[in-house]
C-alpha positions in Angstrom: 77.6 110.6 134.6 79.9 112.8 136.8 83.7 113.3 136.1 86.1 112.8 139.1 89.6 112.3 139.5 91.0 109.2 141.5 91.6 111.0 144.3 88.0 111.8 144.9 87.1 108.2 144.4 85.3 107.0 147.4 83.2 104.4 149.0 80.5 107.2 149.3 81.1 108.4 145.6 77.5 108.2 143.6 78.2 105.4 141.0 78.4 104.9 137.9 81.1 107.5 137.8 84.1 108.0 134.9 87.4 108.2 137.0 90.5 110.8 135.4 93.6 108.8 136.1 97.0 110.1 133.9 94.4 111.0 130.7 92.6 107.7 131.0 89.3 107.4 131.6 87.5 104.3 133.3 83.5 103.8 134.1 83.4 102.5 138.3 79.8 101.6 138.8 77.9 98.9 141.3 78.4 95.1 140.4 75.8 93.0 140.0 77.3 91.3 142.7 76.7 92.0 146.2 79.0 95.1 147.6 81.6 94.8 145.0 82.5 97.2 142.5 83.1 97.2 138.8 85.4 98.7 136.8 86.0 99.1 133.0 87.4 101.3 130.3 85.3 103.7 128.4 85.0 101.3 125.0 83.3 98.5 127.9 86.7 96.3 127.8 89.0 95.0 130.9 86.3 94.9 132.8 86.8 93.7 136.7 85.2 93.5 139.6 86.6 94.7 143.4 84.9 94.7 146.8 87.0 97.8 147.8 87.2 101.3 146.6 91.3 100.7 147.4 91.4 98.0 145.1 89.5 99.7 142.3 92.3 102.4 142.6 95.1 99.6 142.5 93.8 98.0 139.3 93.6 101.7 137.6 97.2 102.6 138.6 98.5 99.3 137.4 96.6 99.5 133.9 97.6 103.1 133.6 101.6 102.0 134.2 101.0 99.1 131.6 99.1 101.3 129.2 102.0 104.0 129.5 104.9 101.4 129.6 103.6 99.8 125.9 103.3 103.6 124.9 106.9 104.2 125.6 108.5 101.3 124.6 106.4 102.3 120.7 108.0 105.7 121.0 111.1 104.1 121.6 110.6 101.3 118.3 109.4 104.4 116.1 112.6 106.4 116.8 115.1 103.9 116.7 113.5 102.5 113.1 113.5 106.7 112.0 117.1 106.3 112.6 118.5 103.2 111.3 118.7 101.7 114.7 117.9 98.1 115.0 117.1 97.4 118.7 118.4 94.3 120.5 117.2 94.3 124.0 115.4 96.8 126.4 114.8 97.1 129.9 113.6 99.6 132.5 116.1 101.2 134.7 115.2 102.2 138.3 113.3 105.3 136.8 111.1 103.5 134.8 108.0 105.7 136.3 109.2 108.4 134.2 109.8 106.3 131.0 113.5 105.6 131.0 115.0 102.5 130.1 118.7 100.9 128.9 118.9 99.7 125.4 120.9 97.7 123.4 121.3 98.0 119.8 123.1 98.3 116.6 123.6 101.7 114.9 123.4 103.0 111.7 127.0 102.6 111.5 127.0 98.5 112.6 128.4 98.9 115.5 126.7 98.0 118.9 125.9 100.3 121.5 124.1 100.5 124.6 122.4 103.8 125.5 119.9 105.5 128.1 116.3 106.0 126.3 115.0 109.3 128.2 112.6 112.1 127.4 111.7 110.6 124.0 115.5 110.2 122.6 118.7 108.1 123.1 121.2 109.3 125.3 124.6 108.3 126.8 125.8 106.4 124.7 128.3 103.6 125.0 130.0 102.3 121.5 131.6 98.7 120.8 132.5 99.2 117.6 131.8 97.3 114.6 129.4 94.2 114.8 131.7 90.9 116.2 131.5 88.2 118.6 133.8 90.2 121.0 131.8 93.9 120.8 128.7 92.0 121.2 129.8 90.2 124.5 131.1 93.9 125.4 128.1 95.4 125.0 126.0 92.7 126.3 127.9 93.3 129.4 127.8 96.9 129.6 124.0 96.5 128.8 123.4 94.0 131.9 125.4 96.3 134.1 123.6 99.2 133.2 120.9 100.9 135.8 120.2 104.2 134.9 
């Protein structure tokens, strides 16, 4: 089976082929249905069916972005537990192709704190003090305010 990156992936491709996408690797090959595509990871599981080479490449991209989103946001659980860091809320700021998001949290220290999550660390951070009704609205705030 030949090895090609997404780019190459045409209508005209010989199938079955293994697609390169970010490190992943999926298996396009005919359908059993007629014209239509189907496309599934290595290990035979998410498997789906398309009738265009375009939407073949669409499903990839998105299952890549999912794939790497959940891989970030472990990173980000890992580190913040290595540190005494109990995390409150996430979310993605308007980078979140590279991996960056806004957190909120409580530090080692008890005080709450909203920071940038960024090339595998925490960054920027804004501290509320120590853990009460008032901090927590303050840093809720900040939090939703927050973009990048």
């Amino acid at each position: 089976m030949n090895l090609i990156k997404i780019s190459q992936l045409k209508a005209s491709t010989p199938r079955p082929v293994i697609v390169i996408y970010k490190g992943l690797k999926f298996i396009v090959c005919d359908s059993d249905k007629w014209s239509t595509y189907k496309v599934c990871k290595l290990d035979g599981s998410c498997v789906q069916h398309y009738e265009s080479i375009a939407d073949v490449k669409n499903w990839i991209q998105v299952l890549h972005d999912a794939d790497a989103e959940e891989s970030e946001r472990f990173l980000m659980e890992l580190k913040a537990e290595q540190k005494g860091i109990t995390l409150l809320d996430s979310k993605p700021t308007q980078h979140v192709g590279d991996g960056f998001y806004i957190v909120l949290a409580t530090n080692d220290k008890n005080e709450f704190v909203t920071w940038l999550w960024a090339n595998d660390g925490f960054h920027h951070g804004h501290y509320f003090g120590q853990v009460s009704w008032s901090n927590r609205q303050a840093a809720k705030t900040d939090f939703n305010n927050r973009n990048q």
